[in-house]
GUGUDREN-734415 format. One record per atom (N, C-alpha, C): x, y, z; residue in one letter. Coordinates in steps of 0.1 Angstrom, whole numbers, padded with zeros to 4 digits, always signed. Example, Ala and Ser with C-alpha at 12.3 -4.5 7.8 and 13.67 -1.06 7.14 Angstrom:
+0132-0057+0078a +0123-0045+0078a +0132-0033+0078a +0128-0022+0071s +0137-0011+0071s +0129+0000+0079s 
END
This chain:
-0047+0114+0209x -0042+0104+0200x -0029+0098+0206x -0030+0085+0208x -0017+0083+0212x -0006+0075+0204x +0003+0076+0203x +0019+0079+0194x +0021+0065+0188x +0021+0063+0175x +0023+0054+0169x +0034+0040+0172x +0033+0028+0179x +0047+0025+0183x +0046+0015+0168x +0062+0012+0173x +0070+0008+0163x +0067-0010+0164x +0064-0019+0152x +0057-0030+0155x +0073-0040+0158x +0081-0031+0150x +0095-0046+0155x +0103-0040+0168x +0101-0031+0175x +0108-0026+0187x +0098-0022+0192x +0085-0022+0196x +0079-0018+0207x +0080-0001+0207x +0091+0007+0202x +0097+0019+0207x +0085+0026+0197x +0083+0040+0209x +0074+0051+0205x +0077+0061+0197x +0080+0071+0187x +0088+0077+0177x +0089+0089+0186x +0103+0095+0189x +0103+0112+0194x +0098+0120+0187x +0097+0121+0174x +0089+0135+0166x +0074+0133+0169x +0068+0144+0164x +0052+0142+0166x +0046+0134+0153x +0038+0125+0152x +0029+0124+0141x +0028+0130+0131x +0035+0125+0119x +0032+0133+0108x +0046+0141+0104x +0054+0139+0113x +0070+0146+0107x +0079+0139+0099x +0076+0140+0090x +0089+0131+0082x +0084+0119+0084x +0093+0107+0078x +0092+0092+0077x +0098+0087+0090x +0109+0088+0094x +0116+0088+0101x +0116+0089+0117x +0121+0079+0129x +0121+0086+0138x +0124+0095+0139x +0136+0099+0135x +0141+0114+0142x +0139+0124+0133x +0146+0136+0134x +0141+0149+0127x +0146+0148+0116x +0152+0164+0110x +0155+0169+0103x +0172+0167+0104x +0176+0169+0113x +0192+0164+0118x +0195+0153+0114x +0183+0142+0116x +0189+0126+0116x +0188+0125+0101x +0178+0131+0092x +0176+0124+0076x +0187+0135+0069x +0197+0147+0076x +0206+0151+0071x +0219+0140+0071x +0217+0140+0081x +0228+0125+0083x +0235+0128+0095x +0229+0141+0106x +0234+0147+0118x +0237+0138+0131x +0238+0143+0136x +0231+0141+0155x +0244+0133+0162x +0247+0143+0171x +0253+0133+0183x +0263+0130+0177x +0270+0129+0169x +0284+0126+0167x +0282+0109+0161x +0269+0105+0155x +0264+0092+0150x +0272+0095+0132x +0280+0085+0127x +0283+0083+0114x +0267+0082+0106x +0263+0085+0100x +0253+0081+0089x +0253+0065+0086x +0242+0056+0090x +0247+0043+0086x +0238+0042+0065x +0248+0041+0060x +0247+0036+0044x +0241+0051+0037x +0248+0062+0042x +0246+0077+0034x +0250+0071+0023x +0242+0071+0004x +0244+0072-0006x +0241+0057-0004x +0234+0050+0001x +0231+0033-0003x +0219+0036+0003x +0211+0034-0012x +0194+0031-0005x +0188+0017-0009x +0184+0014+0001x +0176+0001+0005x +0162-0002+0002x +0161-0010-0004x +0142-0014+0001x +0137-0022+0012x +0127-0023+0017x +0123-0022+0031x +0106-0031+0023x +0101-0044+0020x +0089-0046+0023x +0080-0051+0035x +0067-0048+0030x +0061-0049+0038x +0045-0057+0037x +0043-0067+0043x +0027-0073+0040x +0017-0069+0047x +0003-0067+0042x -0009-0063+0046x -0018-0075+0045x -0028-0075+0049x -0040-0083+0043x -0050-0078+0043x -0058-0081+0036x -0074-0074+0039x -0080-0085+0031x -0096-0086+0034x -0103-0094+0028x -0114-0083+0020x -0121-0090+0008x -0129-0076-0003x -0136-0085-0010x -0149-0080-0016x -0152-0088-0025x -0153-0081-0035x -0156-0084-0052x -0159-0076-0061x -0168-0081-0072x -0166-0079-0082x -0176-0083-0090x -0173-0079-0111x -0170-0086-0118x -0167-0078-0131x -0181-0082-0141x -0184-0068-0142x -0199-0070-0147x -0200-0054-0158x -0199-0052-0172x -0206-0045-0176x -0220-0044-0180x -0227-0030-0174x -0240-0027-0174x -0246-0032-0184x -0237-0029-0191x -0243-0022-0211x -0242-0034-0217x -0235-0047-0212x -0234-0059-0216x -0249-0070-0209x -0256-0080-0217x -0265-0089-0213x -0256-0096-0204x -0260-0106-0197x -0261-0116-0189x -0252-0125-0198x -0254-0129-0208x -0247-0139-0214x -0232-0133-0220x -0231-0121-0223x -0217-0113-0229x -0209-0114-0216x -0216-0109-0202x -0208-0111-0194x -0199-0122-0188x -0209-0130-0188x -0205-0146-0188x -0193-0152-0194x -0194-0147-0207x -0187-0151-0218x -0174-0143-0218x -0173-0132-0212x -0162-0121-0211x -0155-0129-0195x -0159-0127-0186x -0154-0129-0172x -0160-0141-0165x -0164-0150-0169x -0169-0164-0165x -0174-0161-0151x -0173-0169-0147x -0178-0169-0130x -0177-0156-0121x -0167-0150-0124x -0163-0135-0119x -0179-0126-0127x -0184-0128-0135x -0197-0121-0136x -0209-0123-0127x -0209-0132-0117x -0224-0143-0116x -0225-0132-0107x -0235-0128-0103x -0244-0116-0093x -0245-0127-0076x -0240-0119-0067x -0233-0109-0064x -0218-0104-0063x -0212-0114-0063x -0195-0112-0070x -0195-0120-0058x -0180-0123-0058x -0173-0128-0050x -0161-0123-0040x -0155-0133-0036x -0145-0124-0025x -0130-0130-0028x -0121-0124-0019x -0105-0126-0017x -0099-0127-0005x -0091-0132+0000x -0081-0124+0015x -0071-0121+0003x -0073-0108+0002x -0057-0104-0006x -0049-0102+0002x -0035-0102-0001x -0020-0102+0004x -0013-0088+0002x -0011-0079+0003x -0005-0069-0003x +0007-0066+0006x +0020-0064-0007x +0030-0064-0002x +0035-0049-0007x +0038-0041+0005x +0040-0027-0005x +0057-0027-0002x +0066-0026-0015x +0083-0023-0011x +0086-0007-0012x +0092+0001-0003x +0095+0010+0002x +0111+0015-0004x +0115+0023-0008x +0133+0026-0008x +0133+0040+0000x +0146+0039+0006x +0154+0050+0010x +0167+0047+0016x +0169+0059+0022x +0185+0058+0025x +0180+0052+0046x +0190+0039+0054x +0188+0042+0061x +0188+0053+0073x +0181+0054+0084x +0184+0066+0090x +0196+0060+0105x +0204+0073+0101x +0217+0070+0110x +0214+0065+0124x +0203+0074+0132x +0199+0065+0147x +0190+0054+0149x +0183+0054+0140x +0177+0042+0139x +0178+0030+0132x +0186+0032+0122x +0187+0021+0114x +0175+0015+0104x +0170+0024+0103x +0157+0021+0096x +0155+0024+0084x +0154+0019+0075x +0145+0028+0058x +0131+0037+0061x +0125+0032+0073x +0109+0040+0068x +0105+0036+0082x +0103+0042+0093x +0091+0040+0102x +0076+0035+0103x +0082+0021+0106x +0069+0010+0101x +0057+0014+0111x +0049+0023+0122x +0043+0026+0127x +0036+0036+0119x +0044+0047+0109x +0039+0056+0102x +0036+0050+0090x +0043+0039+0084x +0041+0032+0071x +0028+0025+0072x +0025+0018+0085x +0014+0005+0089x +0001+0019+0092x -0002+0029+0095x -0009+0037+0100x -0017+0046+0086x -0005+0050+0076x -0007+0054+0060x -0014+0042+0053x -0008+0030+0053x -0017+0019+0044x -0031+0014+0049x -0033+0019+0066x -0044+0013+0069x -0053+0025+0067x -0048+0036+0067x -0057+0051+0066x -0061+0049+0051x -0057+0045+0041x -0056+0051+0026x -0057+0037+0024x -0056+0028+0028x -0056+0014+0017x -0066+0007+0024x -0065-0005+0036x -0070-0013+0041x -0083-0011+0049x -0086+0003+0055x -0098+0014+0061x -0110+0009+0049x -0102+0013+0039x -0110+0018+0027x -0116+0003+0018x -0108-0009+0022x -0111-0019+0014x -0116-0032+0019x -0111-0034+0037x -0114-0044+0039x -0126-0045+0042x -0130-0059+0039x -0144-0059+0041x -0156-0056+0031x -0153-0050+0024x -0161-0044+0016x -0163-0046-0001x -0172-0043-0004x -0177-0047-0022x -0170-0035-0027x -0160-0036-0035x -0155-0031-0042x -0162-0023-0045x -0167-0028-0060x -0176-0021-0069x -0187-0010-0060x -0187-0016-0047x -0201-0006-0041x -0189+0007-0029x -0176+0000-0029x -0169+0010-0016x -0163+0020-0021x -0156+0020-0035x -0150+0033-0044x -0160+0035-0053x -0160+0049-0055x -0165+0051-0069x -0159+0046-0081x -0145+0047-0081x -0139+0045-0090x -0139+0026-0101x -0146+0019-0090x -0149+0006-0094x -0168+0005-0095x -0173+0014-0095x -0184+0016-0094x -0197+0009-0108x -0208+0009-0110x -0215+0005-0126x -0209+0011-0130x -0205+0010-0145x -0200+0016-0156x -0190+0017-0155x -0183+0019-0143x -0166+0024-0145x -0153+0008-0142x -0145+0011-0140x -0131+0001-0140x -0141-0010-0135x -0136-0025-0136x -0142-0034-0133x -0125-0035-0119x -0130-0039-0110x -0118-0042-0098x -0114-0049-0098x -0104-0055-0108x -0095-0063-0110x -0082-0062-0104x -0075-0074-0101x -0061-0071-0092x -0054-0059-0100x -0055-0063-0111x -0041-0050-0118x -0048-0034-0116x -0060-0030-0116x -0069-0020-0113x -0068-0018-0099x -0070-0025-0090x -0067-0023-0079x -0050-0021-0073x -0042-0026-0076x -0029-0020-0079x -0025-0005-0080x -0033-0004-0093x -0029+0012-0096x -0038+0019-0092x -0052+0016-0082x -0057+0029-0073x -0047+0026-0059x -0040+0012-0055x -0035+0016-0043x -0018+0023-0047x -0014+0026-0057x -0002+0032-0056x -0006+0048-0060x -0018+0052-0067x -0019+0062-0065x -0027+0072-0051x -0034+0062-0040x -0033+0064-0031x -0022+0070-0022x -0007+0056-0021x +0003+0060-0016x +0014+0066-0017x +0016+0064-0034x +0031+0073-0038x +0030+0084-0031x +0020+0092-0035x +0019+0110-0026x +0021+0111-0017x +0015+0103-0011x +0013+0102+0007x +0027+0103+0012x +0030+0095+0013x +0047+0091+0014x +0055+0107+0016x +0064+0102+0028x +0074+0116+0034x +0082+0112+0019x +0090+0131+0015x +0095+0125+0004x +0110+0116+0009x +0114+0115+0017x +0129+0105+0019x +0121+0091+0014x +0109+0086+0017x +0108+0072+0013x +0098+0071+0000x +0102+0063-0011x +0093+0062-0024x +0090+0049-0022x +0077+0044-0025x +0071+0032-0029x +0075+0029-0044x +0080+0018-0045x +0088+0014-0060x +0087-0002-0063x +0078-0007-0055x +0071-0019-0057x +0057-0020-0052x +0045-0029-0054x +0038-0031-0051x +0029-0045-0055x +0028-0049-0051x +0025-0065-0055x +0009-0070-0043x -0004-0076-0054x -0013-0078-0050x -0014-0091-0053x -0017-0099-0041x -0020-0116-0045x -0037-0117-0040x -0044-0121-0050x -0055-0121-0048x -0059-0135-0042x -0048-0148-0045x -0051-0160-0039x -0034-0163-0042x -0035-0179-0041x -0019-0186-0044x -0019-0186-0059x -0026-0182-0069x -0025-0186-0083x -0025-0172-0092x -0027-0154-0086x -0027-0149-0094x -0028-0137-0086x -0015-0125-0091x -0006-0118-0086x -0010-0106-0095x -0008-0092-0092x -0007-0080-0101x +0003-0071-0090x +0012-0069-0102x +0022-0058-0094x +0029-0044-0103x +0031-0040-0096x +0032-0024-0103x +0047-0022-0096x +0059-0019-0106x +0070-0014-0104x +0076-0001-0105x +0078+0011-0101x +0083+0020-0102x +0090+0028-0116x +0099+0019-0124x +0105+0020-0129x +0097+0012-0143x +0080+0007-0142x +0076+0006-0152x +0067+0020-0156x +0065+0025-0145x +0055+0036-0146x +0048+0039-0138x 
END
C-alpha cells in the first residue's frame, strides 16, 4: 500500500498509516522535536473540508398507500426515487502541529471520509446501500444522513482531532448540518 500524500503539499507523511492524525509522532503532538516552538500550543483551530459524492434515495413508507406517501413527501415518494451531487463539508478542530503546521493530515482525513463515507455512498440508492435507510427504517433524508455520517466519523478520528461541524448540501436550496456543541 502506498503512503498517503498530502493533497496541498504533495509531501508523503513520515509515520506509518494509521499513527495519529498528524504527520509526526508522538514528540510533535506533545509539542517536541528539534528545538521547534509549538506553533499555537493552547489555540485550537478548525480546518474544513469539502467532499462530493453523487446518491440517490427515495422517502417512501411501506405501511403507508401510494397516496399517504404522496401526500407526506410529494415527489420525493414517486418510485424509484431520485438523486443528488451532495456537497459535504466536514470541519475538523485541533491544536496545530508544531512541524507541520497543520490541524489534521488531510491525506489521513480525505482516506477516513472516503473509507467510511463516500466508498459507502457514492453512487448508490441509499435506501438499498445501508441497512439503516432500508424498507421500514429511517427514510434518507439530508438531516438523517448527517447523523449516520457523524456517527461514522467522530470515532474514527485520532483523538487530537474532533469533528465539530458537518454540513450536507443536497443542492443550492437545502442544507442539514450537525454541530458539535448541539449534540
Amino acid at each position: 500500500m502506498r503512503p498517503l500524500q498530502d493533497p496541498r503539499t504533495g509531501a508523503v507523511p513520515a509515520s506509518p498509516a494509521g499513527a495519529g492524525s498528524g504527520a509526526g509522532g508522538a514528540a510533535e503532538r506533545a509539542g517536541g522535536g528539534a528545538g521547534v516552538e509549538p506553533a499555537g500550543r493552547g489555540t485550537s483551530l478548525r480546518l474544513e473540508r469539502r467532499y462530493r459524492f453523487s446518491a440517490s434515495h427515495l422517502y417512501r413508507r411501506p405501511e403507508w398507500t401510494d397516496e399517504e406517501n404522496r401526500a407526506r413527501f410529494g415527489k420525493c415518494a414517486n418510485l424509484p426515487g431520485h438523486g443528488h451531487n451532495y456537497r459535504l463539508f466536514v470541519t475538523v478542530r485541533g491544536q496545530i502541529a508544531p512541524l507541520t503546521g497543520f490541524v489534521a493530515d488531510l491525506g489521513r482525513l480525505d482516506a477516513l471520509v472516503g473509507r467510511l463515507v463516500l466508498d459507502r455512498l457514492d453512487h448508490q440508492h441509499l435506501n438499498s446501500a445501508l441497512p439503516e435507510f432500508g424498507p421500514g427504517r429511517l427514510n434518507p433524508s439530508s438531516e438523517a444522513l448527517v447523523r449516520w455520517i457523524r456517527d461514522q466519523l467522530a470515532p474514527a478520528l485520532a483523538p487530537e482531532v474532533t469533528v465539530v461541524r458537518l454540513r450536507l448540501e443536497e443542492d443550492e436550496d437545502l442544507a442539514a448540518e450537525w454541530h458539535l456543541e448541539d449534540g
